[in-house]
KEKOL-802414 format. One record per residue (C-alpha): residue number from 1; residue in three letters; x, y, z. Coordinates in nm, 2 decimals, m for minus. Example, Ala and Ser with C-alpha at 12.3 -4.5 7.8 and 13.67 -1.06 7.14 Angstrom:
REM residues 2
NODE   mipa   gufi       c1       c2       c3
NODE      1    ALA     1.23    m0.45     0.78
NODE      2    SER     1.37    m0.11     0.71
//
This chain:
REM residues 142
NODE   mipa   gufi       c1       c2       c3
NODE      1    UNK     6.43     0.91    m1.51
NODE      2    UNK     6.26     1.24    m1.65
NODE      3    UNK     6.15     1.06    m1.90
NODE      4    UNK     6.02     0.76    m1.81
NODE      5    UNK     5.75     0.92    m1.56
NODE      6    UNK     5.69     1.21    m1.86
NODE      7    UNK     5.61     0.91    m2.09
NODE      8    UNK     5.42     0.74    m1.79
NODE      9    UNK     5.16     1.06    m1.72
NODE     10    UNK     5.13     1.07    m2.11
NODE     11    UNK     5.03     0.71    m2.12
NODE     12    UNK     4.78     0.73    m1.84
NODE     13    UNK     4.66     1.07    m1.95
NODE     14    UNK     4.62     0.89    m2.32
NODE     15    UNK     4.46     0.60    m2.12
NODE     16    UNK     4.22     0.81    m1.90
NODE     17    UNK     4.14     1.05    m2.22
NODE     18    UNK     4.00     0.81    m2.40
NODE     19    UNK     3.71     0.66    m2.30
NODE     20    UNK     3.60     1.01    m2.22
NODE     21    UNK     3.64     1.15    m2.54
NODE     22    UNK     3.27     1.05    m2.65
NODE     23    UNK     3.32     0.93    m2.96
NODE     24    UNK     3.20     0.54    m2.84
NODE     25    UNK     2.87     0.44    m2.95
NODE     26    UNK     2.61     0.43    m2.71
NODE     27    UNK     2.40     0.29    m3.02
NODE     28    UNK     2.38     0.20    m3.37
NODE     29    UNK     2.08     0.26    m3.56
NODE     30    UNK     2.13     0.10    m3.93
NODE     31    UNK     2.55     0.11    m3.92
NODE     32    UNK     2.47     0.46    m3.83
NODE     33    UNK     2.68     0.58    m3.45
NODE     34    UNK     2.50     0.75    m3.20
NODE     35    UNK     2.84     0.88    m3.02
NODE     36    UNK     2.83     0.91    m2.65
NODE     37    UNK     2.90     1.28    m2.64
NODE     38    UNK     2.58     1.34    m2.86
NODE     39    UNK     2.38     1.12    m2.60
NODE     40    UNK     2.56     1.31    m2.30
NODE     41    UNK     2.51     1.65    m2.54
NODE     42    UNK     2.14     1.57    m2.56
NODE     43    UNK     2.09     1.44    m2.22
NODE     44    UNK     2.23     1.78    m2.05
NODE     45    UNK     1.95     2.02    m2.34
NODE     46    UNK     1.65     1.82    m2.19
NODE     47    UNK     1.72     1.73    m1.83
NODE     48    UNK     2.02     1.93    m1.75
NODE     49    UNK     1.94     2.22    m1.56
NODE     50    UNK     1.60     2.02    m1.39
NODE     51    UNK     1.86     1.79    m1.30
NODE     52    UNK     2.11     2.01    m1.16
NODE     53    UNK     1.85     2.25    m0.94
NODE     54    UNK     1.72     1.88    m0.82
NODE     55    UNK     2.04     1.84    m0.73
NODE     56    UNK     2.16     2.16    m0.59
NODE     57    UNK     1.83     2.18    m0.35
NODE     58    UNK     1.87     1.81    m0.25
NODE     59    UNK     2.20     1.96    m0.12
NODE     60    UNK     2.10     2.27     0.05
NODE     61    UNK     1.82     2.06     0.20
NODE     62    UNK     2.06     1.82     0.37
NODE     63    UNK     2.32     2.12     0.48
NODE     64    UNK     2.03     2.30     0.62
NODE     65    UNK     1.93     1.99     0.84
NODE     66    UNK     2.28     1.89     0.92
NODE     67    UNK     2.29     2.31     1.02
NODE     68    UNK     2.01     2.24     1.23
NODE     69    UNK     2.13     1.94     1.40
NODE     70    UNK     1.81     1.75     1.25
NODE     71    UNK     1.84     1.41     1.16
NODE     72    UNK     1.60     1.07     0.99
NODE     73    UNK     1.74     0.77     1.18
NODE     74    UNK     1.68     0.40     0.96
NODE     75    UNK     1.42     0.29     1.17
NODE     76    UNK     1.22     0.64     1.12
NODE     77    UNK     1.28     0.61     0.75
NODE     78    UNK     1.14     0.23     0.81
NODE     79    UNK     0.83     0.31     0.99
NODE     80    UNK     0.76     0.62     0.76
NODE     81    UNK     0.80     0.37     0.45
NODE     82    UNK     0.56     0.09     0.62
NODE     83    UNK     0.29     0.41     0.70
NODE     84    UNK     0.29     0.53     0.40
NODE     85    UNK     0.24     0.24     0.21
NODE     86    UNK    m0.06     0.07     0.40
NODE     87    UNK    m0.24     0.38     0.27
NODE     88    UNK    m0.22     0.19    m0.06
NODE     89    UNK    m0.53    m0.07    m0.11
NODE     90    UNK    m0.28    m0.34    m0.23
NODE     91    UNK     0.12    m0.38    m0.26
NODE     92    UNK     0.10    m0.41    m0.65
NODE     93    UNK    m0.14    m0.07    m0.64
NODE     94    UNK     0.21     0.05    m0.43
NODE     95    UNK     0.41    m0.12    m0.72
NODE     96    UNK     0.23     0.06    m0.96
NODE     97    UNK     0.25     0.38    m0.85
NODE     98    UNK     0.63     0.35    m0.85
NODE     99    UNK     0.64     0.21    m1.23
NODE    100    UNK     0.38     0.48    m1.33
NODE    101    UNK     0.63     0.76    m1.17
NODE    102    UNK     0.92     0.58    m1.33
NODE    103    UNK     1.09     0.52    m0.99
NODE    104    UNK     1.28     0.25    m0.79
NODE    105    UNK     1.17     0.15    m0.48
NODE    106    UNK     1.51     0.31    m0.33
NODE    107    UNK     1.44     0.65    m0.55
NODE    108    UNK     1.09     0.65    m0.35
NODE    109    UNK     1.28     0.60    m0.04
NODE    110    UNK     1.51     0.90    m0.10
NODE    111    UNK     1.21     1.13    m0.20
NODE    112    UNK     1.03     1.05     0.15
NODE    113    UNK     1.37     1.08     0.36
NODE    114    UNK     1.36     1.43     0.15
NODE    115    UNK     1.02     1.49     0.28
NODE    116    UNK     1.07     1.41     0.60
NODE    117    UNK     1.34     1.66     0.66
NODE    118    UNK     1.15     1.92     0.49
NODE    119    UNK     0.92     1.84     0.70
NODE    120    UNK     1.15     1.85     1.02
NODE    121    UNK     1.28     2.20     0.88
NODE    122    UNK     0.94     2.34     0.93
NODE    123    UNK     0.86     2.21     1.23
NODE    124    UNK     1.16     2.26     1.40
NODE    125    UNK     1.12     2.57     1.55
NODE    126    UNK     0.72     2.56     1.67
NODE    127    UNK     0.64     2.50     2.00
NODE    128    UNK     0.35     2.43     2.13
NODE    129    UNK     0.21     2.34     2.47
NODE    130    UNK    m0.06     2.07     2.58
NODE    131    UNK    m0.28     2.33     2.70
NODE    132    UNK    m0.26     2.52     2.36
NODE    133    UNK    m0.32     2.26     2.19
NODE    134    UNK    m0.66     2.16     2.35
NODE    135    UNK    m0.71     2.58     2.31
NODE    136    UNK    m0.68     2.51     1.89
NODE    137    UNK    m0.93     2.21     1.95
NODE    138    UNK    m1.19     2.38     2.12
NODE    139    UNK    m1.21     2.67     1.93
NODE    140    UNK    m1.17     2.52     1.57
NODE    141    UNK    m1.40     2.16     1.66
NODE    142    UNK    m1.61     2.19     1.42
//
């Protein structure tokens, strides 16, 4: 019985190891292999610590506003979105913008959900009353 589940892990361990073990080609250029742990190697020099600080303040950002009780419903996300892009003369100037940036219309979507809770973040904790704020207007008009 030992032995049978011993030669089971092995086999899935074997199984799982594999694909892992980056020696697959993610290309070949003239019967030469570009493996896929020299692609992942390469990808990590360039973009790997941009990437991971993108992704560790993405993180904090959302922990804060969780911390703070702040939340982006859908439908603000959804009106935000519809704002934003009327500022944009055309739909294919909005298209545009997004091939130009190298993003997907969901990857735009993230960035101004990101936004909008920094935004939140800053505003959270100003308060301001009507009367103040006509105060501001008067005395900054012009």
């Amino acid at each position: 019985m030992y032995i049978r589940w011993l030669v089971g892990g092995a086999l899935v361990a074997l199984i799982i190891g594999l694909p892992g073990c980056g020696t697959s080609p993610v290309a070949i250029v003239n019967g030469e292999r570009l493996t896929e742990r020299e692609f992942n190697e390469r990808l990590v020099h360039n973009a790997g610590r941009e990437t991971l600080q993108d992704m560790i303040d993405r993180q904090l950002l959302r922990q804060l506003a969780e911390d703070a009780g702040i939340t982006v419903s859908e439908e603000e996300l959804n009106k935000e979105a519809e704002e934003t892009k009327k500022q944009f003369p055309s739909p294919d100037e909005f298209e545009r913008l997004l091939k130009q940036r190298n993003m997907t219309k969901e990857e735009w979507r993230d960035a101004l959900w990101m936004a909008m809770m920094v935004r939140e973040l800053q505003l959270k904790d100003v308060k301001y009353t009507d009367a103040e704020l006509k105060k501001f207007y008067e005395e900054y008009r012009d």
